[in-house]
VEXDREN-2710 file (C-alpha; in Angstrom, 1 decimal):
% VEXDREN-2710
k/r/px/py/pz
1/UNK/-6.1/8.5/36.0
2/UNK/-3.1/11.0/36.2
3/UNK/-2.3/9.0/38.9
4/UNK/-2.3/5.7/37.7
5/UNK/0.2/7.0/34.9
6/UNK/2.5/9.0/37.3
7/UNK/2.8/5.7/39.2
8/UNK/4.4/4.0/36.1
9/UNK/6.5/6.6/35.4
10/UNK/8.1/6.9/38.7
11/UNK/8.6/2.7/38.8
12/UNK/10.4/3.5/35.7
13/UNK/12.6/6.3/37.6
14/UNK/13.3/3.6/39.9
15/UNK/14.0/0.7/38.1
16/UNK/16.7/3.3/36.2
17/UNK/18.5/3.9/39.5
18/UNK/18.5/1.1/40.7
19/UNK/20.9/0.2/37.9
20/UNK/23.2/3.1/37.9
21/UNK/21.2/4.3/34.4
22/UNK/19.5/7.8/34.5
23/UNK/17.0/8.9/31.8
24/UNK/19.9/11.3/30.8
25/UNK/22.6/8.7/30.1
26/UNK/20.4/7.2/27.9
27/UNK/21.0/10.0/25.1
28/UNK/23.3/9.0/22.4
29/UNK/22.3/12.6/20.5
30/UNK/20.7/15.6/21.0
31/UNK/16.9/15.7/22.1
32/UNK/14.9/16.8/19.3
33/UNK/12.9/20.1/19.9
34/UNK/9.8/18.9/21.2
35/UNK/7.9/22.6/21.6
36/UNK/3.9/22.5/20.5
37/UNK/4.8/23.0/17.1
38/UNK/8.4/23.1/15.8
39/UNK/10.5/22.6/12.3
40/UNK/13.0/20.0/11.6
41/UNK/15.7/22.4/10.5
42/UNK/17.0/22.8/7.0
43/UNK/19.4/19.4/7.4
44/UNK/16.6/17.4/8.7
45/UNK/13.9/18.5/6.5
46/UNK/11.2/21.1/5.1
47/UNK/7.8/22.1/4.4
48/UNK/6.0/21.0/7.8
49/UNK/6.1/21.7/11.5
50/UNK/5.9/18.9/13.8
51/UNK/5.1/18.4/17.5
52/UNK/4.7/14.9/19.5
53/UNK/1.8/12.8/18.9
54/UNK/1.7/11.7/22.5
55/UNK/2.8/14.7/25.0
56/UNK/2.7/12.9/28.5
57/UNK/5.6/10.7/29.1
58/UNK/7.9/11.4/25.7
59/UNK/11.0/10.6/26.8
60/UNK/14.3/13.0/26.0
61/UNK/15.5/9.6/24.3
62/UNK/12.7/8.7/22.4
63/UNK/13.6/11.1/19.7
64/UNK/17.2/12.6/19.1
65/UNK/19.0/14.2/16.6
66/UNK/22.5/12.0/16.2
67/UNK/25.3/12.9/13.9
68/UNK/27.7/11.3/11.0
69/UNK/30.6/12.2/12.7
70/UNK/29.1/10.0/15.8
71/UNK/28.7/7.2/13.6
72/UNK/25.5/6.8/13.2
73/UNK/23.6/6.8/9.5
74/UNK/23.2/9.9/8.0
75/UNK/21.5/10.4/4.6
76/UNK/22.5/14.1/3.7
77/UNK/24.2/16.6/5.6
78/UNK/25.7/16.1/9.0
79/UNK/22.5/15.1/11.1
80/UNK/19.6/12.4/11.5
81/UNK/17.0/11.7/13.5
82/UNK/17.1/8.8/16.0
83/UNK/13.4/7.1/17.0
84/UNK/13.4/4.3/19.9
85/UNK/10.5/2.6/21.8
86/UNK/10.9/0.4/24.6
87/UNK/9.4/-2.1/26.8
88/UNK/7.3/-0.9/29.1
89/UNK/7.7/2.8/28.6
90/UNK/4.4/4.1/26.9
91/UNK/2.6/7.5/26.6
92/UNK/-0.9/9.4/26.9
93/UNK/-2.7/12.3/26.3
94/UNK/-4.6/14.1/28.7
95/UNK/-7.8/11.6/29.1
96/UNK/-8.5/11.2/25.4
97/UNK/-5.5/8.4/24.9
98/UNK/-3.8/6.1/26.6
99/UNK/-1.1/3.9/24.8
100/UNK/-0.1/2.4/28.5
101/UNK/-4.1/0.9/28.9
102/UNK/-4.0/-0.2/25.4
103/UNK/-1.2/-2.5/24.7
104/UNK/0.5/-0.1/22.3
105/UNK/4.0/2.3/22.7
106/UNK/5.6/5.0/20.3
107/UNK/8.1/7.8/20.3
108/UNK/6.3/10.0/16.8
109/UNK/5.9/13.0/15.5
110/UNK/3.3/14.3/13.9
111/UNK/2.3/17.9/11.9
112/UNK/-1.7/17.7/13.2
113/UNK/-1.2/21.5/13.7
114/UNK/-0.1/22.0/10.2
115/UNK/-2.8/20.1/8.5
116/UNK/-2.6/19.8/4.8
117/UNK/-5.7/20.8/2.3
118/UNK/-7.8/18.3/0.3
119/UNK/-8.4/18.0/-3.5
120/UNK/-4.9/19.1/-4.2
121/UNK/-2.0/17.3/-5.1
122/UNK/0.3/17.2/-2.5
123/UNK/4.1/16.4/-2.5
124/UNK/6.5/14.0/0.3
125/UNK/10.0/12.6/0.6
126/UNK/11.6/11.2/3.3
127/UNK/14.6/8.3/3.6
128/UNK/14.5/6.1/6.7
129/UNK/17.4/3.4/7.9
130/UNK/16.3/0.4/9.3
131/UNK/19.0/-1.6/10.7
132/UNK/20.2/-4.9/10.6
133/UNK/19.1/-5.5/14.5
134/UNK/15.4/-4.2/14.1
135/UNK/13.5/-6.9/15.1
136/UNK/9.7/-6.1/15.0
137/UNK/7.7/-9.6/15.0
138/UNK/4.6/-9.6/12.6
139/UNK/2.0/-10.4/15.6
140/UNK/3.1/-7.0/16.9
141/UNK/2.6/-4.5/14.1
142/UNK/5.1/-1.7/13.7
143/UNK/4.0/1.4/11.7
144/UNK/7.0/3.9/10.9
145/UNK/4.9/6.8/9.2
146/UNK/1.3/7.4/8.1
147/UNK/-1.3/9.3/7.2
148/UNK/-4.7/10.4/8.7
149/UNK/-7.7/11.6/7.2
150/UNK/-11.3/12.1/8.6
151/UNK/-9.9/10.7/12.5
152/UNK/-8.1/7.8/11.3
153/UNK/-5.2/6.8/9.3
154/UNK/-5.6/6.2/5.9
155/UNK/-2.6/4.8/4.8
156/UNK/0.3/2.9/7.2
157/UNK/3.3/2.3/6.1
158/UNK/5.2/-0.5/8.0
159/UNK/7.3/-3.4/9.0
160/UNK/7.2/-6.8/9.9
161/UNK/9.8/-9.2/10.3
162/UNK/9.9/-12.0/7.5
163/UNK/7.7/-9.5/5.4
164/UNK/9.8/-6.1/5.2
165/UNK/8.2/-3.0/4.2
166/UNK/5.4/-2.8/3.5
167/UNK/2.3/-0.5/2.8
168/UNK/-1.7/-0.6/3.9
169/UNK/-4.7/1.0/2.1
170/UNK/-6.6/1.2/5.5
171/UNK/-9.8/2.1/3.5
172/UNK/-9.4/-0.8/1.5
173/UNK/-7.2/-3.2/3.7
174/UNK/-5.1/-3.7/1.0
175/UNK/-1.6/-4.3/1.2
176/UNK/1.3/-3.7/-0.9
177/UNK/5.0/-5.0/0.1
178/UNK/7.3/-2.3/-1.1
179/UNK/10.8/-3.8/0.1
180/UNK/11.3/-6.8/0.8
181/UNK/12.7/-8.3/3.9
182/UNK/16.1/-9.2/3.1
183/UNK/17.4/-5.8/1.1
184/UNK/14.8/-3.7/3.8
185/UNK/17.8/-3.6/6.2
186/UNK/21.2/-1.9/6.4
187/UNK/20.6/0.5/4.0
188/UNK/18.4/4.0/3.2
189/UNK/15.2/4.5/1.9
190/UNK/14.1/6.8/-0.4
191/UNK/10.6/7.8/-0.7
192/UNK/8.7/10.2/-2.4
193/UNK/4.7/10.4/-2.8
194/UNK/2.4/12.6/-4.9
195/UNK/-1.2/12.0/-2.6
196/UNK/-4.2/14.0/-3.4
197/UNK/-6.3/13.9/0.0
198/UNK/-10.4/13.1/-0.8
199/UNK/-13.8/11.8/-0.4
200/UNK/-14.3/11.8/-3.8
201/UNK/-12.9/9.0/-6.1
202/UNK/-10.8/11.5/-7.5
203/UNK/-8.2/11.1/-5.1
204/UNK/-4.8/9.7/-5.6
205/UNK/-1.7/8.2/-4.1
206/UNK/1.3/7.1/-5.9
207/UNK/4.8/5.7/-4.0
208/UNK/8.4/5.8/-5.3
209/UNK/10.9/3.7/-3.8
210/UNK/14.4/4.6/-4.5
211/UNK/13.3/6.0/-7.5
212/UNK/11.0/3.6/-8.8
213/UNK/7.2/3.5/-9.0
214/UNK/6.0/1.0/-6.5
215/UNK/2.1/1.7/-5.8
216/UNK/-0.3/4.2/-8.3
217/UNK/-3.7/4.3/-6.7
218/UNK/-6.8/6.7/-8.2
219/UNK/-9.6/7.2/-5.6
220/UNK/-11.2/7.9/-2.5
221/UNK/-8.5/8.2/0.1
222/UNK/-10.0/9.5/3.4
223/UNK/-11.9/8.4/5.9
224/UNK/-15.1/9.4/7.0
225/UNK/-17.4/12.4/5.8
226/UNK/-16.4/15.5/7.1
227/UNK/-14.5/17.1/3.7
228/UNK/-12.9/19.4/6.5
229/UNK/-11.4/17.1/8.2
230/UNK/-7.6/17.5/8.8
231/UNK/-5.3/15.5/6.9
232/UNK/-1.8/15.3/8.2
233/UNK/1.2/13.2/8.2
234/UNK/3.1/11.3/11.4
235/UNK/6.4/9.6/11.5
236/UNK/8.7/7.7/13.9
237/UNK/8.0/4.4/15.8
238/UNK/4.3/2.8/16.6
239/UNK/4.2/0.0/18.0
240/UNK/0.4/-1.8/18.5
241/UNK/1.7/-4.6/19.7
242/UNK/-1.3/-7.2/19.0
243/UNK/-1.3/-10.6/18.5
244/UNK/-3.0/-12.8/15.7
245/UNK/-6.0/-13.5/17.5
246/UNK/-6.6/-9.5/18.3
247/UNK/-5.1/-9.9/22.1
248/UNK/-2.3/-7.4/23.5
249/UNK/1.5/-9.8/23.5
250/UNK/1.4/-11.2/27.0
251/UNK/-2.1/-11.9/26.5
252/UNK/-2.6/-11.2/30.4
253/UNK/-3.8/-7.6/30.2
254/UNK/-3.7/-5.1/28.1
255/UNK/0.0/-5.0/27.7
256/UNK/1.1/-1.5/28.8
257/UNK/3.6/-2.1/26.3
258/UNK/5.0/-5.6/27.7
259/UNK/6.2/-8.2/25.5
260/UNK/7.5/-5.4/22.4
261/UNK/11.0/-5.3/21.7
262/UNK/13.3/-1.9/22.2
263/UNK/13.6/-0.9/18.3
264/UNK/15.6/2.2/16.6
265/UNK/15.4/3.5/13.6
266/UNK/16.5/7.1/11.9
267/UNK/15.1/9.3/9.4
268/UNK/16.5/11.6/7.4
269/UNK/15.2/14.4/4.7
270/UNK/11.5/14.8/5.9
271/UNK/10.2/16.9/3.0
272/UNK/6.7/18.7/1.7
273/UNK/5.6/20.7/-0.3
274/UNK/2.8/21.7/-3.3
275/UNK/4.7/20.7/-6.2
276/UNK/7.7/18.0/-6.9
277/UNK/10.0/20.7/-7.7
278/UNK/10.1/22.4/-4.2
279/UNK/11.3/19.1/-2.8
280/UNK/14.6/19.8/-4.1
281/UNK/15.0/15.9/-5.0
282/UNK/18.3/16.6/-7.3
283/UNK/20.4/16.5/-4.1
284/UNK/19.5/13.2/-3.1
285/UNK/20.0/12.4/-7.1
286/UNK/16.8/12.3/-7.8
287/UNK/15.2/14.1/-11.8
288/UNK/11.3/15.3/-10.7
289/UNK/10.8/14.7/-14.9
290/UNK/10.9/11.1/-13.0
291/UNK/8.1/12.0/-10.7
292/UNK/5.6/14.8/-12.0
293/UNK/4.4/16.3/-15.2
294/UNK/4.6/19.4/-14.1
295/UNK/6.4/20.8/-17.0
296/UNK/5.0/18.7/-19.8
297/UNK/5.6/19.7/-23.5
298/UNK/2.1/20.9/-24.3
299/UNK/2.4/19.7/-27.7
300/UNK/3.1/16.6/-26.7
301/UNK/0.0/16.8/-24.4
302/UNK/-1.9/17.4/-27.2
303/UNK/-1.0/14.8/-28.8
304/UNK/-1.7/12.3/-26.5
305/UNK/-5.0/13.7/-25.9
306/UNK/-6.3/13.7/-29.1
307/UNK/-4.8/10.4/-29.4
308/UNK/-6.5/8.9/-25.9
309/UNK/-9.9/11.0/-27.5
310/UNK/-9.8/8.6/-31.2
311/UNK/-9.7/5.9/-28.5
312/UNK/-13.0/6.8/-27.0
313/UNK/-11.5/8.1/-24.1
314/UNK/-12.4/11.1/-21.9
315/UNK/-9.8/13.5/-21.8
316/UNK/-12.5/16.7/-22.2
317/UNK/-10.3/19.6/-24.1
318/UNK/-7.1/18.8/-25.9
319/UNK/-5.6/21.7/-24.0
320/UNK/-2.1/20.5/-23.7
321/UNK/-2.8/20.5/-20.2
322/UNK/-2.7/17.5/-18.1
323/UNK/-5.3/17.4/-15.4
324/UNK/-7.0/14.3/-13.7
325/UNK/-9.2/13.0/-16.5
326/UNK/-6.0/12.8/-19.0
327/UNK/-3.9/11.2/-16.4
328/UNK/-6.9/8.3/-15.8
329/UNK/-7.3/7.5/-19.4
330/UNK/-3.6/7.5/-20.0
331/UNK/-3.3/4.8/-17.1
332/UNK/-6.3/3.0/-18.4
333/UNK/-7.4/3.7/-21.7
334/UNK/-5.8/0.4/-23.0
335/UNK/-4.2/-2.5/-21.6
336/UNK/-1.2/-2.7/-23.0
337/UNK/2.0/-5.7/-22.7
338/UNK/4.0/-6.1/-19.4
339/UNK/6.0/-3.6/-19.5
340/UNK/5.0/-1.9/-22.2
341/UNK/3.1/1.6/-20.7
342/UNK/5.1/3.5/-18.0
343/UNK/3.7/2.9/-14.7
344/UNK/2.9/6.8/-14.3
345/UNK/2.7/9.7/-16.5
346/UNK/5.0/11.9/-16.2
347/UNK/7.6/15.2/-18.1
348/UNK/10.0/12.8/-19.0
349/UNK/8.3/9.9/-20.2
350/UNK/6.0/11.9/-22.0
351/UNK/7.1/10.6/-25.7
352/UNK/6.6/7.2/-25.0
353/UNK/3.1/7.6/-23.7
354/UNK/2.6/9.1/-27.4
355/UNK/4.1/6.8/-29.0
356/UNK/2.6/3.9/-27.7
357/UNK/-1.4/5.9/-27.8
358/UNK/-0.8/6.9/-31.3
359/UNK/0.3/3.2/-32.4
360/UNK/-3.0/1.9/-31.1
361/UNK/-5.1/4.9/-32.7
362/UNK/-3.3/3.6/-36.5
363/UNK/-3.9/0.0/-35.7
364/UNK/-7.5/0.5/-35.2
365/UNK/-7.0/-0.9/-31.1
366/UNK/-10.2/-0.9/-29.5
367/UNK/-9.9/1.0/-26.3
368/UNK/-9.6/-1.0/-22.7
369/UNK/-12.3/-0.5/-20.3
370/UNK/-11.0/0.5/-16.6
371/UNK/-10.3/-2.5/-14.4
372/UNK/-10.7/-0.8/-10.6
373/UNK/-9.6/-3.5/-7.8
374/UNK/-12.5/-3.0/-4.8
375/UNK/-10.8/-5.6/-3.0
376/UNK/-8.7/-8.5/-2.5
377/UNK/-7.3/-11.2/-0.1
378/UNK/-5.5/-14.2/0.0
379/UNK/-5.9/-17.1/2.6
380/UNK/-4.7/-21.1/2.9
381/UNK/-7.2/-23.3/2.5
382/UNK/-7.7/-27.2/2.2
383/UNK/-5.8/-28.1/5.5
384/UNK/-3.2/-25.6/4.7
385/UNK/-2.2/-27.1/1.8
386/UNK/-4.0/-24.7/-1.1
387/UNK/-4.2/-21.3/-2.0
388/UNK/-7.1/-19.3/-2.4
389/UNK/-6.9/-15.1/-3.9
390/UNK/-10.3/-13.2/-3.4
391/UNK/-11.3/-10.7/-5.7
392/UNK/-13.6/-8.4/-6.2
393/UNK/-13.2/-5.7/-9.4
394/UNK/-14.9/-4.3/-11.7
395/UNK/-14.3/-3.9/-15.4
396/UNK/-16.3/-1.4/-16.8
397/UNK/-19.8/-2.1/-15.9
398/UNK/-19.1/-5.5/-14.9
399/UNK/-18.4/-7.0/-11.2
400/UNK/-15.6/-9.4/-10.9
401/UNK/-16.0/-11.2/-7.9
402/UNK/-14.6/-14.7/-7.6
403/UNK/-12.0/-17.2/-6.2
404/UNK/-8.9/-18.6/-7.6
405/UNK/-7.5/-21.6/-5.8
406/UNK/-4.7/-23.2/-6.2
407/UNK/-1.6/-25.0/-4.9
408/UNK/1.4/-23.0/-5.8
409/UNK/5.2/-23.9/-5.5
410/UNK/7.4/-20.7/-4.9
411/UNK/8.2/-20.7/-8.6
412/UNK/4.6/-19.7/-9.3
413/UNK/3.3/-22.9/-10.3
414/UNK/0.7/-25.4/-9.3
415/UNK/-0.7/-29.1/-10.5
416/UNK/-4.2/-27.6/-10.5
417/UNK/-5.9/-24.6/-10.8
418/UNK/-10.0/-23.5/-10.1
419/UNK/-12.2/-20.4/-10.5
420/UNK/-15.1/-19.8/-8.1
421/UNK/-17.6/-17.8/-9.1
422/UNK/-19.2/-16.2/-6.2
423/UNK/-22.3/-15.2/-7.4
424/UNK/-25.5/-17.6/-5.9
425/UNK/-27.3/-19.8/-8.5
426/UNK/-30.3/-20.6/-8.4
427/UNK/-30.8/-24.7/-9.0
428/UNK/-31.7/-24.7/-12.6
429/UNK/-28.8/-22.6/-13.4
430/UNK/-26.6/-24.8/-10.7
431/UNK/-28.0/-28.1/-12.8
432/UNK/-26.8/-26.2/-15.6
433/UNK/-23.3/-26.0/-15.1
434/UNK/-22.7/-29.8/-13.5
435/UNK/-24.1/-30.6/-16.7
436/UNK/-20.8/-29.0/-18.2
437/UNK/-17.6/-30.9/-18.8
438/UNK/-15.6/-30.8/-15.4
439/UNK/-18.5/-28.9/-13.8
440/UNK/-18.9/-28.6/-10.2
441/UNK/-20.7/-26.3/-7.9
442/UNK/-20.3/-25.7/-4.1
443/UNK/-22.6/-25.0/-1.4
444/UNK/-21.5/-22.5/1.0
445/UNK/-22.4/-22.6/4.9
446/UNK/-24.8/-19.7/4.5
447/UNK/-26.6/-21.8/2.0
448/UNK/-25.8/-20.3/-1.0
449/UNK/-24.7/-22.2/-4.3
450/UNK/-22.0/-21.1/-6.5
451/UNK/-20.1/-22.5/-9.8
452/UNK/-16.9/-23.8/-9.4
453/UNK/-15.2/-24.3/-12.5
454/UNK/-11.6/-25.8/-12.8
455/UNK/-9.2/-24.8/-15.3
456/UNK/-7.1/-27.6/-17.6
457/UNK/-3.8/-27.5/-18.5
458/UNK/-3.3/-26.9/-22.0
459/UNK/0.6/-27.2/-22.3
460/UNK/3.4/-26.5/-20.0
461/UNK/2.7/-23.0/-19.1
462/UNK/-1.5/-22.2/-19.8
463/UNK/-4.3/-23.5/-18.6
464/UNK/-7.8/-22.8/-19.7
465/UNK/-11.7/-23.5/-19.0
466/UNK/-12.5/-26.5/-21.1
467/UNK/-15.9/-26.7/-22.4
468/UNK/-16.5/-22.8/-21.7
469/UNK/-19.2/-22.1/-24.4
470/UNK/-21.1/-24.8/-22.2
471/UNK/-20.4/-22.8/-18.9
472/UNK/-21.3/-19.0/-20.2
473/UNK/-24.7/-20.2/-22.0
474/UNK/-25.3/-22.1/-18.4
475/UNK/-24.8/-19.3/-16.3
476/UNK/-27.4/-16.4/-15.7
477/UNK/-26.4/-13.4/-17.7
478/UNK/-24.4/-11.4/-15.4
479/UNK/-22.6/-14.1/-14.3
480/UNK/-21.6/-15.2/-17.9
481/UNK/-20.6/-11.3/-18.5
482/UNK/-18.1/-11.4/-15.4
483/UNK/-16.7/-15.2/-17.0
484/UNK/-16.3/-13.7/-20.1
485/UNK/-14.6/-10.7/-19.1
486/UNK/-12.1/-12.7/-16.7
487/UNK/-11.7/-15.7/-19.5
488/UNK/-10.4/-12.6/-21.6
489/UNK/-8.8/-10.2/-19.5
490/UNK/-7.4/-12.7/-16.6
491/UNK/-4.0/-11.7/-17.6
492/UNK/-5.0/-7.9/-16.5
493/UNK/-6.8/-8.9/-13.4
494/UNK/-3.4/-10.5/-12.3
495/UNK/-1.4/-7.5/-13.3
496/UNK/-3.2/-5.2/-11.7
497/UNK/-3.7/-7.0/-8.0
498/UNK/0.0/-8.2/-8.2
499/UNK/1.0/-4.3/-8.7
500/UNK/-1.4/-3.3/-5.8
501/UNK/-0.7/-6.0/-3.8
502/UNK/-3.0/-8.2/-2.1
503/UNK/-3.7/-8.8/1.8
504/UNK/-3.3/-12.5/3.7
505/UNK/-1.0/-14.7/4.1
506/UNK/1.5/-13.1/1.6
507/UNK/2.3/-16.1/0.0
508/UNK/5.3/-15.8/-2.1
509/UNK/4.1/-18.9/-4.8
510/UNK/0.6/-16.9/-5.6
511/UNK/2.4/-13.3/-5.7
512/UNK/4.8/-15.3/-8.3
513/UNK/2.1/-16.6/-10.5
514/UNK/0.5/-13.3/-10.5
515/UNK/3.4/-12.0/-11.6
516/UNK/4.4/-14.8/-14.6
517/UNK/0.5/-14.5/-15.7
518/UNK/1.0/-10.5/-15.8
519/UNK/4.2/-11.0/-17.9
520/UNK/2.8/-13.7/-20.2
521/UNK/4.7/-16.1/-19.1
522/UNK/1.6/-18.5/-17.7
523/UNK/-1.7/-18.3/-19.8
524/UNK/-4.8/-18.6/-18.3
525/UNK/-8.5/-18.2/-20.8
526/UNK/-10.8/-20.3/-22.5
527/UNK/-9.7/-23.0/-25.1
END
C-alpha cells in the first residue's frame, strides 16, 4: 500500500518537472506550521492547537499563511491562511485512510489532539473568504469546517455552487442555507457558534452569521454512544467529490481525486474558548450582549422566570440565573408573531424577552407547547412539476407526520395546495374520509392507505380545509389530534422548518411560502 501511494506521488513529481513547476514555486505564502500539534499564532487565531487531518502527502502549498501587503484578503491583522486542493493530488493516513482510493481530496486542519469536553457550552469564531472564482459543483460536495463527535461529523458546514453556504445536521440530515449564493462570494464571513457537545437532548448549537442568528438547535448533537468520545473541530478544504447517484466524478474508478476542480479559499480569526467573552469579538466589531447571557441582570432573570413559571412553564427556581431549562421555555414557552420574540436569549435583549412574557402572563395567554422538528425533506414530484415538504414533528405529545404538496411559483405561491396525512387507515376510517367534501385517500406501494386532504382557497392569500369537522370526526383519534394541531398551528410548523431549513431539492418557491406563511402573509387552517 505504501507503495501504491509513493507511486502517485512521484508521477506527480514528474508531471511538475516536466513543466518547469516545482512543488516549491507553487507557494504564494509561507507554509503553515504543520508539527503534530501546533497553534495558529495570535493573528491567526486562539484557543486550539491544530495539526493535519491527513499527514502523508500534505503538500507545503496546501496550506499557507499569505499576507495583506501581498494582496491577498486579510480579515484582521497582517496575515491569513490560504487552503487549496487540487486535481489529482490526495492524501492518507498510515492504512486507516486513504482519500486517493476513495474519490475524495483535502488540504485541513484539524484540533483531534485538543479534543473539547461534552455537556458544556463551548464557544467558536472564525471568518472565511470565498472568492469570486471558487467553483465547487453541487455533485461534488465541498465541506470547509466541521465538527465530529462519537467518530463522525456531526455538523458540516459547506458549499455548493448555485446553493452557497450552507449547513448540515448530519444526525438529522437537515439542512440549513446560511448565505446564499450570490452575496457568499467576494466578501468575509463572520461566524460565531455557542455548541454544547451531547448524547443527551440537552445539547445545543446555535450559528451567527455576520452578526445575526441564523440556526438555534436544542438537542442531541453527537454521534454514537461513547459519552467519551472526542469532539473536535476541523477546517480548510474537503472535497468528497461524489456524484448524484453516490459514484466518485469520473464514474470510472474511484476517482483518486479526478474530475474536482483546484479551489482556494482563506481563513482568518480561528477562535475558542469557554465563554463568549474570551473570544475577544469587539475587534471584529462584534457586542457578546449580542451573543451570550453571560452577564444577565438577575433581576431581570427573575422576572422572566416567574413570568415563564405563571405560564406553566418549567424554569425550576426563579434564581436569576439562566441555565438550560429557562433558556428552553423562553424559546418555546409561547409562540409568539413573526418577529416578535428574539431568536435567542441573550444580556442584551434581556428586556424584551420580559416584556413580551409578562404581556402574555396579564392577558391570560395560554402557554405554547414545544414544536421539535424530527425531520424534514423536500422532493419534486408529479413529473417534476409539484412540490412535496416532508415532515415529521411533534407538538407536545402529538406526532406531526404528513405531506404538503404543492406547485409553487418563486414568489411563494401555488394554484393548489394538499395535506397528506401519513398515518395508515384502516378501510372504515379510509370510507370515512371519501365520504368528506373533497375527500381523497391514496394507496401507497407498500400497501398502506392514507388521507389526502386538499386545501381550498379562501381569498387571495389563505387557504383552508373545507368541510374539516367532517375530516377530524372521520379520522381515528390520533390522527384527528395531529389534524387539529397542524389546522391550528400550521403557521408555526412553517416557521419553525423554514428557520431550520429543510433538506431536497432546495426549492426557492416552497422556502418562500414557508416563509410568507411564517410571517402571516399566506393563511393556511380550517374554515
Amino acid at each position: 500500500m505504501v507503495w501504491k501511494f509513493w507511486g502517485r506521488v512521484c508521477v506527480l513529481l514528474v508531471a511538475a518537472a516536466a513543466t518547469g513547476t516545482a512543488i516549491a514555486q507553487d507557494l504564494v505564502g509561507t507554509t503553515l506550521n504543520r508539527s503534530q500539534k501546533f497553534e495558529l499564532g495570535a493573528d491567526l487565531g486562539l484557543g486550539h492547537t491544530y495539526h493535519p487531518s491527513l499527514n502523508n502527502n500534505f503538500q507545503d502549498w496546501g496550506a499557507q499563511t499569505v499576507s495583506e501587503s501581498d494582496g491577498f484578503p486579510v480579515r484582521l491583522g497582517e496575515q491569513s491562511i490560504r487552503f487549496e486542493t487540487r486535481e489529482g493530488v490526495c492524501g492518507w493516513d498510515g492504512e486507516f485512510w486513504s482519500d486517493c482510493e476513495n474519490g475524495r481530496n483535502r488540504h485541513e486542519l484539524t484540533s483531534s489532539s485538543d479534543a473539547e469536553p461534552s455537556d458544556t457550552d463551548l464557544w467558536y469564531s472564525l471568518s472565511v473568504f470565498i472568492p469570486e472564482e471558487f467553483d465547487s459543483p453541487r455533485n461534488i460536495g465541498t465541506t470547509i469546517f466541521q465538527f465530529w463527535s462519537g467518530g463522525l461529523d456531526s455538523w458540516s458546514f459547506k458549499y455548493d455552487t448555485g446553493v452557497g453556504f450552507y449547513l448540515r445536521h448530519q444526525l438529522r440530515n437537515d439542512v440549513k442555507v446560511l448565505v446564499a449564493d450570490g452575496s457568499a462570494k467576494g466578501r468575509w464571513i463572520d461566524l460565531t457558534w455557542r455548541i454544547r457537545h451531547s448524547l443527551r437532548d440537552t445539547g445545543s448549537m446555535t450559528v451567527w452569521v455576520d452578526g445575526g442568528v441564523a440556526y438555534d438547535y436544542a438537542g442531541r448533537t453527537n454521534h454514537g454512544d461513547d459519552p467519551d468520545a472526542p469532539n473536535y473541530f476541523k477546517f480548510g478544504i474537503y472535497n468528497t467529490a461524489l456524484g448524484a447517484d453516490g459514484a466518485p466524478v469520473d464514474g470510472a474508478s474511484n476517482g483518486n481525486g479526478e474530475g474536482l476542480p483546484n479551489l482556494h479559499l482563506f481563513f482568518d480569526e480561528v477562535r475558542y474558548a469557554r465563554s463568549c467573552a474570551e473570544l475577544g469579538l469587539e475587534d471584529l466589531g462584534y457586542d457578546c450582549s449580542d451573543f451570550s447571557y453571560e452577564g444577565a441582570d438577575r433581576e431581570l432573570v427573575r422576572q422572566l422566570q416567574t413570568a415563564l413559571y405563571e405560564l406553566g412553564c418549567d424554569v425550576g427556581t426563579a434564581d436569576g440565573i439562566i441555565g438550560r431549562r429557562t433558556l428552553e421555555a423562553a424559546k418555546n414557552c409561547r409562540f409568539f408573531g413573526p418577529g416578535e420574540l428574539p431568536p435567542v436569549l441573550a444580556a442584551g435583549n434581556l428586556e424584551r424577552f420580559v416584556e413580551l412574557y409578562q404581556t402574555a402572563v396579564s392577558d391570560n395567554m395560554e402557554a405554547t407547547e414545544r414544536l421539535e422538528i424530527v425531520s424534514t425533506f423536500s422532493e419534486v414530484v408529479g413529473g417534476n412539476s409539484d412540490n412535496a415538504l416532508s415532515v415529521e414533528a411533534k407538538y407536545g405529545e402529538v406526532d406531526l407526520d404528513f405531506i404538503l404538496v404543492g406547485n409553487f411559483s418563486d414568489d411563494g405561491t401555488s394554484p393548489w395546495l394538499s395535506i397528506l396525512l401519513k398515518d395508515h387507515l384502516e378501510p372504515e376510517y379510509a370510507q370515512k374520509v371519501t365520504d368528506c367534501i373533497g375527500g381523497r385517500i391514496q394507496e401507497w406501494g407498500d400497501g398502506t392507505v392514507h388521507a389526502d386532504l386538499p386545501l381550498a382557497r379562501e381569498q387571495q392569500n389563505g387557504w383552508s380545509l373545507r368541510d374539516s369537522e367532517c375530516f377530524t370526526g372521520a379520522l381515528p383519534t390520533e390522527t384527528s389530534e395531529e389534524l387539529n394541531v397542524l389546522l391550528e398551528r400550521f403557521q408555526m410548523v412553517a416557521a419553525t422548518v423554514n428557520a431550520e431549513g429543510y433538506d431536497g431539492t432546495g426549492d426557492e418557491g416552497l422556502t418562500r411560502f414557508l416563509q410568507r406563511v411564517a410571517d402571516g402573509e399566506i393563511t393556511v387552517g380550517a374554515n
